[in-house]
GUDREN-355995 format. One line per 10 residues: number of its first residue (from 1); their letters; for each residue x, y, z of N, C-alpha, C. Coordinates in nm, 3 decimals, always signed. Example, Ala and Ser with C-alpha at 12.3 -4.5 7.8 and 13.67 -1.06 7.14 Angstrom:
<nodes>
1 = AS = +1.319:-0.569:+0.780:+1.230:-0.450:+0.780:+1.320:-0.330:+0.780 | +1.285:-0.225:+0.708:+1.367:-0.106:+0.714:+1.290:+0.003:+0.787 $
</nodes>
This chain:
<nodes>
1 = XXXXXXXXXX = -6.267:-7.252:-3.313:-6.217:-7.340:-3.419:-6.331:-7.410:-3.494 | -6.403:-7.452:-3.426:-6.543:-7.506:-3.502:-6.670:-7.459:-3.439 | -6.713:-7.429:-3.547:-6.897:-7.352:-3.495:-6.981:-7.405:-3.536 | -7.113:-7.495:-3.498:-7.202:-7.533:-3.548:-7.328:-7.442:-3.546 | -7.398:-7.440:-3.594:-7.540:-7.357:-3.616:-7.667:-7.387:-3.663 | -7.785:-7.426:-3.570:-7.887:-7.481:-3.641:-7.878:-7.607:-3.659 | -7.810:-7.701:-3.634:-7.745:-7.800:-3.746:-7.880:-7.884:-3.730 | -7.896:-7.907:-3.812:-8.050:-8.052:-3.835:-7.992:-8.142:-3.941 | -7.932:-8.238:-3.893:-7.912:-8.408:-3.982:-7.995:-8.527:-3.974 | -8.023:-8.624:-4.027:-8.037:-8.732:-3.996:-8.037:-8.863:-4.111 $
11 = XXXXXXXXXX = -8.106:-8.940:-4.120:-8.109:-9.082:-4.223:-8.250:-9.071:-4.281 | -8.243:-9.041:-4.413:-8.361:-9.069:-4.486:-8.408:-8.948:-4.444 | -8.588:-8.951:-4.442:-8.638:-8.888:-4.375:-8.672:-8.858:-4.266 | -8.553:-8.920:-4.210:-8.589:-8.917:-3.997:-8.437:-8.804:-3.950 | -8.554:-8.745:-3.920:-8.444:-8.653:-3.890:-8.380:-8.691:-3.719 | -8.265:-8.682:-3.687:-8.179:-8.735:-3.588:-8.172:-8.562:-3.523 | -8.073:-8.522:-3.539:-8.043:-8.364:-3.486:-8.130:-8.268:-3.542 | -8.192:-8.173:-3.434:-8.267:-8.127:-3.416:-8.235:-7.925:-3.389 | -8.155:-7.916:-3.486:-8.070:-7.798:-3.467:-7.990:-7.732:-3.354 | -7.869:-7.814:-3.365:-7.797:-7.789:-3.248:-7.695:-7.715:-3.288 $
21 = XXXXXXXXXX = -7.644:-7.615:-3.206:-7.574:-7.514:-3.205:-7.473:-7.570:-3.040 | -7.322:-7.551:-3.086:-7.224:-7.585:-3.059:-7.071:-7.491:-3.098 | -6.965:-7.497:-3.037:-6.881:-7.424:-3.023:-6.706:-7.469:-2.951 | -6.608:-7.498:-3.017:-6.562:-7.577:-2.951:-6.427:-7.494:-2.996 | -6.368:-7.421:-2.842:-6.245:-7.340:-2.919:-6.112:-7.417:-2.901 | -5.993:-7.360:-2.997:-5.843:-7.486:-3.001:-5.816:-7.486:-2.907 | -5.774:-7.619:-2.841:-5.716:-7.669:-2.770:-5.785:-7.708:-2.670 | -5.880:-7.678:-2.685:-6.005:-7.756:-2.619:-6.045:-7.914:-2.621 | -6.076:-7.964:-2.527:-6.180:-8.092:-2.512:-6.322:-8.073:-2.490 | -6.403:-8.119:-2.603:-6.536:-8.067:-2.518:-6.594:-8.216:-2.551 $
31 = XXXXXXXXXX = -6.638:-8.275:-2.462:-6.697:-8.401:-2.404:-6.887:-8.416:-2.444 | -6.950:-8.488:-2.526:-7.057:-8.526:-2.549:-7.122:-8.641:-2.502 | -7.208:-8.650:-2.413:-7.271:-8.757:-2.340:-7.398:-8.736:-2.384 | -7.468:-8.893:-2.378:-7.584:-8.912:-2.365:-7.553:-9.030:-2.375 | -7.749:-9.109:-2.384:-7.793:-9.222:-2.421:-7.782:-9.278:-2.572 | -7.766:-9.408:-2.574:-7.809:-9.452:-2.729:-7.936:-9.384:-2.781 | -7.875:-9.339:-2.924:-7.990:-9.292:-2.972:-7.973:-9.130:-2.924 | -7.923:-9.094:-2.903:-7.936:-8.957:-2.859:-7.914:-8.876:-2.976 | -7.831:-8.920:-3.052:-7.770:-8.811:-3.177:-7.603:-8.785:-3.163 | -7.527:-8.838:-3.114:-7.392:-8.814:-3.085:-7.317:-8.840:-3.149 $
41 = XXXXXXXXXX = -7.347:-8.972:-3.224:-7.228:-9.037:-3.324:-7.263:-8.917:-3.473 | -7.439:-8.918:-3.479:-7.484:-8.812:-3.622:-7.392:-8.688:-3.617 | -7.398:-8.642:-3.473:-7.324:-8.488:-3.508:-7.217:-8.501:-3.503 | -7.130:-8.614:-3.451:-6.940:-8.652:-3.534:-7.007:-8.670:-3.683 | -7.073:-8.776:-3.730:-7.067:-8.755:-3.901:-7.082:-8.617:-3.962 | -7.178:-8.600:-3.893:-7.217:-8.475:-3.995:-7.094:-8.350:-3.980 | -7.017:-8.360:-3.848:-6.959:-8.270:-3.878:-6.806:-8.289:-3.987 | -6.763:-8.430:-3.980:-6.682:-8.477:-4.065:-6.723:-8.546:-4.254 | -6.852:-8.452:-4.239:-6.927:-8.514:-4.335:-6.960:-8.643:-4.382 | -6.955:-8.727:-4.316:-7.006:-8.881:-4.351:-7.149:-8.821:-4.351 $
51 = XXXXXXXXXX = -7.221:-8.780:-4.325:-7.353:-8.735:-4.295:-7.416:-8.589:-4.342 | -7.459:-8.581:-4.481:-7.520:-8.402:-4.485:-7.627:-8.360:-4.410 | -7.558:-8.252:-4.385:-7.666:-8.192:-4.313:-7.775:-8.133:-4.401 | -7.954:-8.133:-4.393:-8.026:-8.038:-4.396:-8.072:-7.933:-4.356 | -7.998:-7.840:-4.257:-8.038:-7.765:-4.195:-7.934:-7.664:-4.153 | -7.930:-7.589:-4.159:-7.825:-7.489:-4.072:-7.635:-7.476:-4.132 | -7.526:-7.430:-4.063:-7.383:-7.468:-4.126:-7.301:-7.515:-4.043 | -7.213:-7.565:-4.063:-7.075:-7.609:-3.961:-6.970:-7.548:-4.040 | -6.884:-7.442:-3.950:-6.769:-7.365:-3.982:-6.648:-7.409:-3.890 | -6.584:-7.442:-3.972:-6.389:-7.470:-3.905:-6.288:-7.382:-3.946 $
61 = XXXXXXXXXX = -6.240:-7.322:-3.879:-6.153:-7.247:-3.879:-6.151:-7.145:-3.968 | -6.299:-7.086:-3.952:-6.321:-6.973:-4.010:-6.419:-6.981:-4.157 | -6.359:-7.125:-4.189:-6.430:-7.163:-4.356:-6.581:-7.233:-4.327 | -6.665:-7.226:-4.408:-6.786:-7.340:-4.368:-6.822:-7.473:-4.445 | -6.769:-7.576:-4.398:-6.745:-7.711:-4.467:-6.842:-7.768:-4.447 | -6.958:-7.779:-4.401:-7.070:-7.874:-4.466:-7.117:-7.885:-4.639 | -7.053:-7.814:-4.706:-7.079:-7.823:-4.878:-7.002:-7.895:-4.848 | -6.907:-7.934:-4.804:-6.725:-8.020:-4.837:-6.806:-8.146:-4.833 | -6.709:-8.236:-4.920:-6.695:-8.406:-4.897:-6.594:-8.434:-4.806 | -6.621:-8.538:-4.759:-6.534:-8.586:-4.687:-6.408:-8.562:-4.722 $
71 = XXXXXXXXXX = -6.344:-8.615:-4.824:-6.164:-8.620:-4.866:-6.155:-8.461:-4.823 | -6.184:-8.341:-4.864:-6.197:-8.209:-4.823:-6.172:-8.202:-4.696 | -6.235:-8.249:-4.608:-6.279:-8.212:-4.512:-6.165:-8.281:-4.422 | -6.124:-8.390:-4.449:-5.995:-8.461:-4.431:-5.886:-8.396:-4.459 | -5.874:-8.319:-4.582:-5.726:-8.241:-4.613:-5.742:-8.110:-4.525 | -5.842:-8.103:-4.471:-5.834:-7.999:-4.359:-5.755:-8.010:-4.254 | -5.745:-8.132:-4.211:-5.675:-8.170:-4.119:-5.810:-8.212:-3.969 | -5.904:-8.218:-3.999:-6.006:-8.238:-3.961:-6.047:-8.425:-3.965 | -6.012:-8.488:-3.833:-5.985:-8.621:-3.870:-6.100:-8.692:-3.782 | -6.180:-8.784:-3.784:-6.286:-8.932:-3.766:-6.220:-9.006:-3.671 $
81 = XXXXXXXXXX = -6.214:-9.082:-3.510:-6.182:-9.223:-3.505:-6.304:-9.283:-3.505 | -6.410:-9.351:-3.601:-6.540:-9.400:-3.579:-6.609:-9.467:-3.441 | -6.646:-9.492:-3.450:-6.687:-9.615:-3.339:-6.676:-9.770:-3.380 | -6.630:-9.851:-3.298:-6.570:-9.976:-3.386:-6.437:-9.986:-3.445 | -6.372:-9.892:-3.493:-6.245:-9.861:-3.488:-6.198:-9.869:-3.638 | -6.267:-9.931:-3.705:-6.287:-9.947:-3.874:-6.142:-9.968:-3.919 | -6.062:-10.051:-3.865:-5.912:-10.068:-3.900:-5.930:-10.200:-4.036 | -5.818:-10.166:-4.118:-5.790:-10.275:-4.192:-5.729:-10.441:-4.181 | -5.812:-10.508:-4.091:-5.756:-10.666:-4.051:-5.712:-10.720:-4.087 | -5.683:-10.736:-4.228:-5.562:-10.826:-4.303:-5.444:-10.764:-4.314 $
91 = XXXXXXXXXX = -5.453:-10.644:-4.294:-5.312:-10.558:-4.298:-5.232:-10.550:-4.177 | -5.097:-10.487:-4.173:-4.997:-10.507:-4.050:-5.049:-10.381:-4.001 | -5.002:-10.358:-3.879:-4.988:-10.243:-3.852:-4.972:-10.160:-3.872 | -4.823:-10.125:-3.932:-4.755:-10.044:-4.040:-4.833:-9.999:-4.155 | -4.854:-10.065:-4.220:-4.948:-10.065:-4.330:-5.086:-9.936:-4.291 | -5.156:-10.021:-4.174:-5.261:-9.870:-4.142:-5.206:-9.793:-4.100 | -5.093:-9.761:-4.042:-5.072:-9.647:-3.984:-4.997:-9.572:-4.156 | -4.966:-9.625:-4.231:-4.879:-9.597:-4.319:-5.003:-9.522:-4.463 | -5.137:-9.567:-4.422:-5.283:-9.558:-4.490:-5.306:-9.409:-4.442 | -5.302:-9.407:-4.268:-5.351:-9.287:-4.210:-5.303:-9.181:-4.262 $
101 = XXXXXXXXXX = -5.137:-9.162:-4.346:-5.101:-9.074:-4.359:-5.134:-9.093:-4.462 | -5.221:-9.070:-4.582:-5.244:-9.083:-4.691:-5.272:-8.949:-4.733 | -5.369:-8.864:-4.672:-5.386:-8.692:-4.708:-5.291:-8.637:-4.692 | -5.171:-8.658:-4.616:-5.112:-8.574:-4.567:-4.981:-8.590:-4.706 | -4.964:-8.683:-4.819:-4.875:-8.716:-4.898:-4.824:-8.613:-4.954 | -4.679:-8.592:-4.957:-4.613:-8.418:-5.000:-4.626:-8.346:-4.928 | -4.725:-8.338:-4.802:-4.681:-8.231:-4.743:-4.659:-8.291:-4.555 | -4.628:-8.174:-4.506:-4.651:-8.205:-4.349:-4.531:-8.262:-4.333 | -4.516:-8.324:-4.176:-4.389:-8.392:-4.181:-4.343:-8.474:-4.224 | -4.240:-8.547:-4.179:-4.199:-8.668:-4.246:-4.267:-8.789:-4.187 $
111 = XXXXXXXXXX = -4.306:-8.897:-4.336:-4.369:-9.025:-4.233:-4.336:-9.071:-4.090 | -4.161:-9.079:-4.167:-4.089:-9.144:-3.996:-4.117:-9.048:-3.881 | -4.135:-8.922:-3.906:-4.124:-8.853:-3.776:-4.285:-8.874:-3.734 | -4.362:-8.892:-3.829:-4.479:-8.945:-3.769:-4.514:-9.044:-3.697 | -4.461:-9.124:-3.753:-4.463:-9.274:-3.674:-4.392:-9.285:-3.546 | -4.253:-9.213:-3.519:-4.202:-9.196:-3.411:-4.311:-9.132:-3.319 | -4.418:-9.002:-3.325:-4.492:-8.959:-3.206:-4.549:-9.080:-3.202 | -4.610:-9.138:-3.346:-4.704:-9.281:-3.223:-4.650:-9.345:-3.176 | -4.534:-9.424:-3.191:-4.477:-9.509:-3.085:-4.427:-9.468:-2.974 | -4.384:-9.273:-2.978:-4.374:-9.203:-2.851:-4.491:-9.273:-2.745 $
121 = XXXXXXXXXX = -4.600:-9.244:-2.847:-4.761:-9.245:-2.770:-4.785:-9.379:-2.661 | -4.776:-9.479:-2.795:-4.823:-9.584:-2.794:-4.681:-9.686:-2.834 | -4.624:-9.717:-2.762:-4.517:-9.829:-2.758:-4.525:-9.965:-2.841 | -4.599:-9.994:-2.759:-4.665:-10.115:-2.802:-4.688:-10.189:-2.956 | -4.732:-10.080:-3.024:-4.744:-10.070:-3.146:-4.614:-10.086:-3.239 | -4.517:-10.016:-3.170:-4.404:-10.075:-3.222:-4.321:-10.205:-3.220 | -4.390:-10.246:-3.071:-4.314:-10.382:-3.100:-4.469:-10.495:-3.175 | -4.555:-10.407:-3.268:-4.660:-10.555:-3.328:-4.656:-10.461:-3.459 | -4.548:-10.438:-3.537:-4.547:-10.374:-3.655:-4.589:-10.449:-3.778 | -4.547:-10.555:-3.809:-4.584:-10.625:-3.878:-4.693:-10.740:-3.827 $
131 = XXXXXXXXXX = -4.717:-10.703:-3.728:-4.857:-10.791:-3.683:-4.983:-10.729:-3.744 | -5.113:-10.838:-3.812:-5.187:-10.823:-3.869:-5.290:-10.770:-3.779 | -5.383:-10.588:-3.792:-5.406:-10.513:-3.732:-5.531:-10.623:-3.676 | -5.635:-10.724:-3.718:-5.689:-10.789:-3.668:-5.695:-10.881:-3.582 | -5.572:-10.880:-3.550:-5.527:-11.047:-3.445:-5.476:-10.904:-3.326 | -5.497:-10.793:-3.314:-5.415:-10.748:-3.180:-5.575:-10.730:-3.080 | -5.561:-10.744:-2.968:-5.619:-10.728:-2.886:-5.726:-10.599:-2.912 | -5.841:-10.581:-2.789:-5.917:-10.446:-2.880:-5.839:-10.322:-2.820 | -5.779:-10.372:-2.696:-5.675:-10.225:-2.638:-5.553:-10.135:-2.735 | -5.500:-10.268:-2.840:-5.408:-10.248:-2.896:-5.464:-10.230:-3.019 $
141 = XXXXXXXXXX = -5.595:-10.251:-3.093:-5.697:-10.212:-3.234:-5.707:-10.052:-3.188 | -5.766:-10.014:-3.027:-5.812:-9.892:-3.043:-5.677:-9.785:-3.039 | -5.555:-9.861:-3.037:-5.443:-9.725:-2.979:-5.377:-9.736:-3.135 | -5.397:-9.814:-3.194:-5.390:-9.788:-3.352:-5.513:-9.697:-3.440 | -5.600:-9.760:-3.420:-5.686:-9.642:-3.457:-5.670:-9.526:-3.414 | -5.661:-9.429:-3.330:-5.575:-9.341:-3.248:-5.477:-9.285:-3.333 | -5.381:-9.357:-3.372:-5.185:-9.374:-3.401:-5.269:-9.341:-3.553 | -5.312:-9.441:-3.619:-5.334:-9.426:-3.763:-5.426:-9.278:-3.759 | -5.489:-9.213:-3.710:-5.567:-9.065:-3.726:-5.452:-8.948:-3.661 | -5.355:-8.993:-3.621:-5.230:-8.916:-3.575:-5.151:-8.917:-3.718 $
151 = XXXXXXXXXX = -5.133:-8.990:-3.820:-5.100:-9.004:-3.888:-5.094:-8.871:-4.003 | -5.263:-8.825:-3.973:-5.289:-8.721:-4.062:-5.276:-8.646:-3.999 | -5.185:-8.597:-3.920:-5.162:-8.465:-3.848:-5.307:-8.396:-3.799 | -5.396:-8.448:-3.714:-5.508:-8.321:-3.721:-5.486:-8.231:-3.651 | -5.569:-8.146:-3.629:-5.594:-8.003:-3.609:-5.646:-8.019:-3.516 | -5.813:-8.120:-3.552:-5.929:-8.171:-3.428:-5.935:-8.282:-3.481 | -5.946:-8.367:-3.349:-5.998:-8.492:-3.350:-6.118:-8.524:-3.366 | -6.193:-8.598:-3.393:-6.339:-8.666:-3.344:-6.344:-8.783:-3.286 | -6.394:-8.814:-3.179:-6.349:-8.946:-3.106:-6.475:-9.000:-3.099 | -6.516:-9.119:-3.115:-6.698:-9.163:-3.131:-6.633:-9.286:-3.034 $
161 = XXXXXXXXXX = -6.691:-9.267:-2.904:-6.689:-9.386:-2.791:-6.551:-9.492:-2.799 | -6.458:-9.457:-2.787:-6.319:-9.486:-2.737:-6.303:-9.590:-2.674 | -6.386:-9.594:-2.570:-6.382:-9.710:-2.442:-6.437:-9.794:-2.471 | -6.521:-9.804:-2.575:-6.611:-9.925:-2.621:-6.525:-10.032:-2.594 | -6.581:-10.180:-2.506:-6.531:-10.317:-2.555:-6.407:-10.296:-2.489 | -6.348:-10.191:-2.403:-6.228:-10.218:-2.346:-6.251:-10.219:-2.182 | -6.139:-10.291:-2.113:-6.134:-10.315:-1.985:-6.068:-10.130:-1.949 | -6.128:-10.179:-1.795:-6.091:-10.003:-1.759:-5.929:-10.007:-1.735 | -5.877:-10.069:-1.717:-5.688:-10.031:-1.738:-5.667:-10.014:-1.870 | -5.706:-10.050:-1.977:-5.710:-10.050:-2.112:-5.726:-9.881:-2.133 $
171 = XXXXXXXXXX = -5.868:-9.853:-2.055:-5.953:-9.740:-2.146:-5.818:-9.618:-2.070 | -5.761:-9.651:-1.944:-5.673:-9.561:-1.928:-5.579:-9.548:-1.956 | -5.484:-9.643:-2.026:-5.423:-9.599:-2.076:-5.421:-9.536:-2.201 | -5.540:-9.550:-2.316:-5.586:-9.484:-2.393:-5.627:-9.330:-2.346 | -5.676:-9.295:-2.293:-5.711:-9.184:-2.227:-5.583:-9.129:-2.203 | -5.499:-9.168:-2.124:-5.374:-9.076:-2.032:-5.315:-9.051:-2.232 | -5.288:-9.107:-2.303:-5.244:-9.081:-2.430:-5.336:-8.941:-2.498 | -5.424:-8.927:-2.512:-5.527:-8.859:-2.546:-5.502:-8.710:-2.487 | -5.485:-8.708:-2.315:-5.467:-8.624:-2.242:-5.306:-8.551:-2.297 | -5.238:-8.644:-2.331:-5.101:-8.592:-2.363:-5.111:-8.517:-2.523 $
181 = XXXXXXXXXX = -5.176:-8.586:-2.579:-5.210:-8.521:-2.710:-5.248:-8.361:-2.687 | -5.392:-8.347:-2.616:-5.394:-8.273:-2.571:-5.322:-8.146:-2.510 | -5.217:-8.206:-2.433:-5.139:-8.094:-2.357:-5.054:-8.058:-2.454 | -5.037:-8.123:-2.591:-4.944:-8.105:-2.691:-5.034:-7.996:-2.785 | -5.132:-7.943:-2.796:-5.177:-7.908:-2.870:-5.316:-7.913:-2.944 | -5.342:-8.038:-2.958:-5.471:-8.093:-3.033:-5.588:-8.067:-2.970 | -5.693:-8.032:-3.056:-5.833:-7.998:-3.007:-5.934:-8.137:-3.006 | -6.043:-8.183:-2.929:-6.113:-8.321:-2.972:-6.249:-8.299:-2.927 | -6.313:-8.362:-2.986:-6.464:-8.357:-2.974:-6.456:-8.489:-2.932 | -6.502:-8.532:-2.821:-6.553:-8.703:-2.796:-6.686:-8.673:-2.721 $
191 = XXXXXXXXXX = -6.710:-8.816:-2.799:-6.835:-8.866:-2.773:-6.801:-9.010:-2.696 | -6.905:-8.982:-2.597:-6.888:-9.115:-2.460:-7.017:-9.129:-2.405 | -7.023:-9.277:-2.351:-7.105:-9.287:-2.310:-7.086:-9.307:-2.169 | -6.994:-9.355:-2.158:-6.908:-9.342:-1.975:-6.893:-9.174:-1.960 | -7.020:-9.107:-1.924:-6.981:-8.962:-1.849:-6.841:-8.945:-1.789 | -6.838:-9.035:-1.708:-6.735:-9.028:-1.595:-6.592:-9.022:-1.658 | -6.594:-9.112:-1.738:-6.366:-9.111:-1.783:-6.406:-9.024:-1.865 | -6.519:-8.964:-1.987:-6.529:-8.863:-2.067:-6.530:-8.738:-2.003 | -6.584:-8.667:-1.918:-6.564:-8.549:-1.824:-6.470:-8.574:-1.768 | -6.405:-8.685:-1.678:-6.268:-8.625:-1.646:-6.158:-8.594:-1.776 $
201 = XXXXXXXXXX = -6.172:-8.625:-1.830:-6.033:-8.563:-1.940:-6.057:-8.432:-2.017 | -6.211:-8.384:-1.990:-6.239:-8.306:-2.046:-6.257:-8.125:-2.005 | -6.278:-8.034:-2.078:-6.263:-7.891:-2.050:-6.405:-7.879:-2.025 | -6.481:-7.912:-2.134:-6.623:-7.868:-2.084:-6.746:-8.004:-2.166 | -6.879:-7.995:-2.149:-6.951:-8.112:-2.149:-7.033:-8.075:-2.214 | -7.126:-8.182:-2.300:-7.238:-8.151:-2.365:-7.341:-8.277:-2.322 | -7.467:-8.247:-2.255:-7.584:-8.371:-2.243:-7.640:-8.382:-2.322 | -7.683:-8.470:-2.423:-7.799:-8.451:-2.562:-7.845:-8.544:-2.540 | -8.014:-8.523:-2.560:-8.118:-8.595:-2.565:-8.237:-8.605:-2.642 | -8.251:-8.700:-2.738:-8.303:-8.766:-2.893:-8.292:-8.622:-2.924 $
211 = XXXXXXXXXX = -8.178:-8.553:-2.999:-8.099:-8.477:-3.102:-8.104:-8.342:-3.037 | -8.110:-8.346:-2.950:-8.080:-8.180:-2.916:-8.018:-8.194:-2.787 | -7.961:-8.054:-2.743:-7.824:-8.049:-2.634:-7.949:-7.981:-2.536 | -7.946:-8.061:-2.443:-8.005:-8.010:-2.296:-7.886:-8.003:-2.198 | -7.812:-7.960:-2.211:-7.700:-7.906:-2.093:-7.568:-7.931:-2.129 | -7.552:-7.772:-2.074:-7.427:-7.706:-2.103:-7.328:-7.678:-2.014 | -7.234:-7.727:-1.963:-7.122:-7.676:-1.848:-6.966:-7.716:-1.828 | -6.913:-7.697:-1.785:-6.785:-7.721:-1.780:-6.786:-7.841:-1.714 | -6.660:-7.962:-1.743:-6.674:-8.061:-1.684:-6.649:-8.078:-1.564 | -6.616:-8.030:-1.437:-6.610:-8.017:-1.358:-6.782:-8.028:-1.271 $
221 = XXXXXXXXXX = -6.834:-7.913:-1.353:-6.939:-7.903:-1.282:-7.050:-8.000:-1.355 | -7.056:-8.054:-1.426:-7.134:-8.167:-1.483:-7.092:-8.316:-1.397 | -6.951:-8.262:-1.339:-6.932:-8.416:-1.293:-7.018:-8.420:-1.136 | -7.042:-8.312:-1.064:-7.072:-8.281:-0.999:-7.207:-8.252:-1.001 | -7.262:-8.269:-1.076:-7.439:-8.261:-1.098:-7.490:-8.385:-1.107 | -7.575:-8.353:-0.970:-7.615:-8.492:-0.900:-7.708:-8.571:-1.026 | -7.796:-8.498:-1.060:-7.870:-8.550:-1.174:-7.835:-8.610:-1.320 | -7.695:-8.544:-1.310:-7.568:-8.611:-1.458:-7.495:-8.741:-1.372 | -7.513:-8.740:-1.275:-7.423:-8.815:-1.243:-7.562:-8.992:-1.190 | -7.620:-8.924:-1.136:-7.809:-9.066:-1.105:-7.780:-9.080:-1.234 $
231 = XXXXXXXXXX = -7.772:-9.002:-1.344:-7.836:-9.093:-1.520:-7.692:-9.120:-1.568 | -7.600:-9.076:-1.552:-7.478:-9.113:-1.678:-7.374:-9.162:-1.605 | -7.324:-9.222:-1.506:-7.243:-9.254:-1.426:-7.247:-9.403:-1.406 | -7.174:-9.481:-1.446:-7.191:-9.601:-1.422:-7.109:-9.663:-1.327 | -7.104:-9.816:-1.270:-6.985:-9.840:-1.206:-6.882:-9.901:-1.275 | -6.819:-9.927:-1.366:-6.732:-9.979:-1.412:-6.587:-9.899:-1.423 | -6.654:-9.782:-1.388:-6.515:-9.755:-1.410:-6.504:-9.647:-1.292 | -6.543:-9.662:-1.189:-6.572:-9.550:-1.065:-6.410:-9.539:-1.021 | -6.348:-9.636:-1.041:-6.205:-9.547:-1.023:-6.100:-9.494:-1.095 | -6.171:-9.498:-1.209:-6.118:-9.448:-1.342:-6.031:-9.295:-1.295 $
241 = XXXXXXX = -6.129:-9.153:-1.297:-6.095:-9.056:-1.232:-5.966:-9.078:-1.172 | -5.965:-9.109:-1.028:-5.864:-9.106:-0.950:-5.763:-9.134:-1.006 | -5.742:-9.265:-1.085:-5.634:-9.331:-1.169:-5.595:-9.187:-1.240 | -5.652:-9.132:-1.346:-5.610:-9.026:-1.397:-5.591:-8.891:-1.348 | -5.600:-8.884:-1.197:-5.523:-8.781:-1.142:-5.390:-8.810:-1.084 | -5.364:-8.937:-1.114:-5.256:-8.986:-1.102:-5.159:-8.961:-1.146 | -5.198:-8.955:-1.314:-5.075:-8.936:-1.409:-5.056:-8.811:-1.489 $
</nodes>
């Protein structure tokens, strides 16, 4: 579904990615770890184009969209949750989730039936509809951000650090949502910095270090690599896992 090649991005003249080549087939999760600074959030922009690339192409679903602008790249069905969550704070709920579906206008399903999977998803959200998206908690900012990129029906997700700023009952129930998405269909690229809740939800793993991918494996066996696990494993959320073999 998406192929990267070569890819070299970065800011100005500093180049960040360092030609990385990547591969991520539908219905897949493929999980990106590293350190700050590694290049993780660059290769979500660049592949959703917030970011051009100089170097190499990124192909989705056969077409190659790094010429694309963003709005393009969006009517692809090819959707961003940033990092930070970039929601509209003076607005209700409704309102962003009612924004998210904005590409999708004339076509695709119906709003309401949209809004029904997110409150399938995410409950909660329905009972703070007219609550102003800035006054909700960050558990309930990030499952709108989420809900509002559900909005545009994607294809693939991009997830840029999810768990940020949330307590670990928070980050799971965000996650167990994600996982269901998943089993429904949807493909996602996330980027994490918690190895641990990012490989468990995931099919396979990527390590990158200052812009290039030094290791490649399925998440299973990354979770299990003593040396992924001494550098990227933290304790905060050591019972994260288990929780999500739970559900």
């Amino acid at each position: 579904m998406l192929e990267l090649r070569g890819v070299r991005a970065g800011y100005g003249r500093i180049e960040v990615l360092h030609g990385i080549d990547l591969t991520v087939g539908e219905g897949e999760i493929l999980t990106i770890v590293g350190a700050n600074g590694a290049g993780k959030s660059t290769l979500l922009k660049a592949v959703s184009g917030v970011v051009r690339i100089s170097g190499g192409s990124i192909t989705y679903d056969g077409e190659r969209i790094d010429p694309l602008g963003v709005e393009n790249i969006v009517s692809r069905r090819l959707i961003q949750i940033p990092e930070g969550r970039r929601l509209f704070g003076p607005m209700s709920v409704e309102e962003n989730l009612q924004l998210g579906g904005y590409s999708r206008r004339g076509s695709g399903s119906p709003v309401a039936e949209r809004l029904e999977r997110v409150f399938a998803l995410f409950p909660r959200l329905k009972e703070r509809l007219s609550q102003q998206a800035g006054t909700l908690s960050g558990g309930e900012q990030q499952m709108l951000a989420v809900g509002r990129a559900l909005m545009a029906e994607p294809r693939l997700l991009l997830l840029d650090e999810p768990s940020m700023g949330l307590a670990p009952i928070v980050v799971q129930d965000i996650f167990t949502g994600l996982r269901r998405l998943n089993q429904e269909g949807l493909t996602m690229v996330l980027v994490e910095q918690d190895a641990r809740i990012a490989l468990s939800l995931a099919h396979r793993g990527l390590v990158m270090e200052r812009g290039r991918i030094v290791l490649e494996d399925s998440a299973q066996a990354l979770l299990d690599n003593p040396e992924v696990r001494a550098i990227y494993f933290g304790r905060r959320n050591a019972g994260y896992r288990r929780g999500m073999e739970k559900t």
